[in-house]
C-alpha positions, 0 to 999 in steps of 0.5 A, spaced: 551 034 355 549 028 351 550 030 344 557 033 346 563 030 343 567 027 348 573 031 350 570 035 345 570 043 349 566 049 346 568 056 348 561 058 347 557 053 351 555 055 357 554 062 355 547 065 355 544 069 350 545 076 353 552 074 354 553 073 346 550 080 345 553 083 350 560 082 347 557 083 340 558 089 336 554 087 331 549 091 326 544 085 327 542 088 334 541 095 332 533 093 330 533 091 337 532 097 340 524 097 338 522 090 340 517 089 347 521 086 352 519 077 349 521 079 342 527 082 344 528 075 348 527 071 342 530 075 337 536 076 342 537 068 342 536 067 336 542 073 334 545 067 338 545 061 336 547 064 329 553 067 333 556 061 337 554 057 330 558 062 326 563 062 331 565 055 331 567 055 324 571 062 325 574 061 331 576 054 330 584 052 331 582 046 324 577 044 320 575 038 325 575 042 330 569 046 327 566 040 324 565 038 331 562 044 334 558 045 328 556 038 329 554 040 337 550 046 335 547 043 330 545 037 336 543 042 340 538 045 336 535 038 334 535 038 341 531 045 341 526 043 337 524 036 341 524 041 347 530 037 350 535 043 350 541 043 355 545 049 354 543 056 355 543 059 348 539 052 345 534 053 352 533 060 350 532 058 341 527 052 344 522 058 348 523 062 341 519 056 339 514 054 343 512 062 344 513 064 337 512 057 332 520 058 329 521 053 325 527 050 326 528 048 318 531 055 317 536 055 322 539 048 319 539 051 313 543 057 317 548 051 320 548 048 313 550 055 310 556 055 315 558 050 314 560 052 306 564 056 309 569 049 310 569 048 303 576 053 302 574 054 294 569 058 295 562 059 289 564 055 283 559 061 280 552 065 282 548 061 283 553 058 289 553 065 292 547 066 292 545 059 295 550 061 301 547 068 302 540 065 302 543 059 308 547 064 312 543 071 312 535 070 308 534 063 313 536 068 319 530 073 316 526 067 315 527 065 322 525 072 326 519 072 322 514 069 326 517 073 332 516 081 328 509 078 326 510 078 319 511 072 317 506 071 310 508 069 304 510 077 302 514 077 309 518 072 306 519 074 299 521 080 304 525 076 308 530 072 302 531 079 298 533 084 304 537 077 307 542 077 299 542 085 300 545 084 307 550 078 305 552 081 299 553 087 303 558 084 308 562 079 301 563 087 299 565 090 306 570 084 307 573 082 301 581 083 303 579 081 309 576 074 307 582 073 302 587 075 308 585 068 312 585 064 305 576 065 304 573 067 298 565 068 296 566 071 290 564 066 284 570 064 281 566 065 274 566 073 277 573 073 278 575 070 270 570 075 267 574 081 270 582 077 269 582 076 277 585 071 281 584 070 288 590 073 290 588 079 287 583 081 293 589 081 298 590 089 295 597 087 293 597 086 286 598 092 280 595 098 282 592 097 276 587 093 278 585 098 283 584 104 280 578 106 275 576 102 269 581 097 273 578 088 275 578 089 283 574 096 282 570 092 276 568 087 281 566 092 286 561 095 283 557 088 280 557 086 288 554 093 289 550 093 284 547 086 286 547 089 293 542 095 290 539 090 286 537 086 291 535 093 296 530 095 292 527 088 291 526 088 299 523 095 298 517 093 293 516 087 297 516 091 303 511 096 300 506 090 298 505 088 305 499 090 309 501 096 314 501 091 321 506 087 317 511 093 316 510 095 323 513 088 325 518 089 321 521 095 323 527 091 327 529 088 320 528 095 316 533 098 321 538 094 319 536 094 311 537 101 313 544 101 316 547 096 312 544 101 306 549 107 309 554 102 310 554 099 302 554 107 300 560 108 304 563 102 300 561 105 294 565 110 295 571 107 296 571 105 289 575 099 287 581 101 294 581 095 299 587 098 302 583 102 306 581 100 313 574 095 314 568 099 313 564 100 319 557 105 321 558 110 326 554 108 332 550 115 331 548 113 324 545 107 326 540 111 332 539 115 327 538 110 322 533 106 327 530 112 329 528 115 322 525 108 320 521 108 327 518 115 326 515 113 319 522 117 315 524 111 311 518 106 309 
């Protein structure tokens, strides 16, 4: 491949779209289910692409090794966009585009939103946070929109709302697990205002902190109660679309609707990180996609 890094290998490179989801358990997938057979094709490749990029940060040995393959996906995708895509995911984003008009700005943002995640000291504050959530989860929205059918000025509004729920959602779920492999999406000016540190968010310091009333529990609730804040947001942009347009958009309600469980479940643990990672049952995330396509939730 012409924009391959010599000597450079990408694990993931010769892997078709079906091979990523298949190895996946994500929740993106859940609103899969109600797609026709070209959209679930398009929404599949573009599930991975977002994965392969995100993975070339997370499973890289180095920093320059992820640079590197950031480098390459980002090629391939300028590549996609010129109708000279070579390897099988960025064939399949480049049929994305020319079937459903994607455009490619939303998924460099995405790469750009990765490639945040290099910068070790995490948002300096909120504005830091919420453009990292915009980059790695609202862009991905913004990208399906033209496959689901809904990409208005109220499908976008829609699209950057429910994207924060969803990134906030995963910072919430995935404190101490970020902070076991030395990352940090909490604003730094989150953690002074609750008498935090970073180490903190491993779960090991006075139990204090973790009780009721207590700094990690503090911080908890202000991550959930933005995550609510932004639920409801994407509700009533939801609520102002005409009805074709949330009929497209039932892939994205599923998920709203499963990660919506999950941030219920968070809530309930309070201020306790120790506790193993949060995860939806399977069988809640059917019956998530099944009360949404039969009109139970709006």
């Amino acid at each position: 491949m012409s924009h391959t890094p010599t000597g450079q290998h990408h694990p993931d490179v010769d892997l078709d779209p079906a091979g990523i989801t298949a190895r996946s358990g994500s929740n993106f997938l859940a609103g899969f289910i109600c797609l026709d057979a070209g959209r679930r094709e398009a929404m599949t490749a573009i599930y991975a692409f977002c994965r392969v990029v995100d993975d070339a940060v997370d499973d890289s040995p180095d920093r320059d090794t992820a640079a590197t393959r950031l480098a390459f996906w980002s090629g391939e995708l300028e590549a996609a966009a010129l109708g000279a895509a070579e390897a099988p995911i960025g064939v399949a984003v480049q049929k994305a585009m020319e079937t459903f008009d994607v455009r490619v700005e939303p998924l460099r943002e995405l790469v750009a939103g990765c490639a945040m995640d290099l910068d070790l000291d995490g948002p300096r504050d909120e504005a830091g946070l919420e453009l990292y959530c915009y980059r790695v989860a609202s862009c991905v929205g913004l990208t399906c929109l033209p496959i689901l059918g809904a990409d208005s000025e109220g499908g976008r509004r829609y699209a950057v709302a429910l994207g924060q729920a969803l990134q906030l959602t995963n910072v919430l779920r995935d404190l101490r697990g970020d902070a076991e492999i030395g990352r940090c999406y909490v604003p730094a000016t989150w953690l002074q205002d609750f008498g935090l540190d970073r180490a903190s968010l491993l779960g090991t310091g006075d139990s204090a902190l973790y009780a009721p009333g207590g700094g990690v529990t503090m911080l908890c609730e202000r991550l959930a109660q933005r995550a609510r804040d932004r639920f409801a947001e994407a509700r009533g942009e939801l609520l102002s679309l005409p009805r074709s347009e949330r009929r497209g958009l039932v892939a994205a309600r599923i998920m709203g609707a499963v990660y919506s469980g999950l941030l219920v479940r968070l809530e309930g643990r309070g201020g306790d990180i120790s506790v193993p990672r949060a995860r939806v049952p399977k069988w809640q995330k059917l019956w998530a996609a099944l009360a949404v396509w039969l009109g139970v939730r709006v």
